[in-house]
C-alpha positions in Angstrom: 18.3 4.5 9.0 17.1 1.6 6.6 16.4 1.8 3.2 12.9 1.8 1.8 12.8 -0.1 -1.8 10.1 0.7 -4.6 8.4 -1.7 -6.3 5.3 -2.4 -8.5 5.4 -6.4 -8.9 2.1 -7.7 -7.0 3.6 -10.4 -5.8 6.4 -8.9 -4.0 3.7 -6.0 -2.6 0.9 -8.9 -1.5 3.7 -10.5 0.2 5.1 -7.7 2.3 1.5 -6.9 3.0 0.6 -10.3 4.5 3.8 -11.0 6.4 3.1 -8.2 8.5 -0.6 -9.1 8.6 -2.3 -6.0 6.8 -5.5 -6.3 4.3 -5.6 -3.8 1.2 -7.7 -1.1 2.2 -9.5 2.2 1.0 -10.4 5.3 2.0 -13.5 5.7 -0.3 -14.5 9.4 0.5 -11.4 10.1 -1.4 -12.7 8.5 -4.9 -14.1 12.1 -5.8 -10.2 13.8 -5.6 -9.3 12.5 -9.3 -7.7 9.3 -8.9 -10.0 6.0 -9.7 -11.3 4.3 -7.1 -10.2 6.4 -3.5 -7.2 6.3 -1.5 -5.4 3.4 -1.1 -4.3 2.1 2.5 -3.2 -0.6 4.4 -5.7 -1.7 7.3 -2.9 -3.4 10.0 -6.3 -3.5 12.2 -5.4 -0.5 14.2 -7.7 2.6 14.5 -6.4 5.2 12.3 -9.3 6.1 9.7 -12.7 4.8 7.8 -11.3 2.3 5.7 -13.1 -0.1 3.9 -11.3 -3.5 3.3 -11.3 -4.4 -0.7 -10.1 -7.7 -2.5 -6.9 -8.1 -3.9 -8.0 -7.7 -7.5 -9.8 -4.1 -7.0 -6.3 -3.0 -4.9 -4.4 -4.0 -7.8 -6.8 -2.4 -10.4 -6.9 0.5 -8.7 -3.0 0.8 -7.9 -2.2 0.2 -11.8 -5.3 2.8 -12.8 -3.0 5.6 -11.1 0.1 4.4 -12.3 1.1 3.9 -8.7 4.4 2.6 -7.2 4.8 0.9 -3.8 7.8 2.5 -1.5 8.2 0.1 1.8 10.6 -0.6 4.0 11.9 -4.9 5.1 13.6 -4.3 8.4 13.1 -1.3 11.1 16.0 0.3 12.5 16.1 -2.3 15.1 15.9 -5.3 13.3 12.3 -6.5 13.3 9.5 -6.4 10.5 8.9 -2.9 9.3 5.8 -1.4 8.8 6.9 1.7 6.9 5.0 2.0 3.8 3.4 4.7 1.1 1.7 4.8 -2.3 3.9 7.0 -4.6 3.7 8.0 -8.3 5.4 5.7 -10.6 8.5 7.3 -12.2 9.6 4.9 -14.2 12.8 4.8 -12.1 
């Protein structure tokens, strides 16, 4: 199995985002469940839920606003581009 890594630098998380062509996203019935802004999500443009597509800036606001990490995953099992991805509470590891 490979290794997911955990990151909060923008840069690297925009990156990893657009190489596997997915927008920032959010789920904005979720704003009222005490986190600023809704749930975050990346749109990859298949049908999964009602996400709204946001800008980078209010991702980024709203990732830092809930002291959010980003855990994601380079390569898949079998070599290609990995998709695997989730917002987690920041740590501080």
């Amino acid at each position: 199995m490979s290794s997911a890594t955990k990151t909060k630098d923008h840069k690297v998380i925009r990156k990893w985002i657009e190489e596997r062509k997915g927008r920032p996203s959010i789920v904005r019935s979720t704003g009222d469940n005490g986190r600023k802004g809704g749930l975050l999500r990346i749109d990859f443009g298949e049908q999964e839920q009602e996400l709204e597509p946001i800008d980078w800036d209010e991702f980024f606001e709203i990732f830092d606003d809930n002291g959010l990490a980003f855990l994601h995953q380079d390569k898949a099992d079998g070599g290609g581009l990995s998709r695997f991805n989730k917002f987690v509470a920041d740590d501080g590891k």
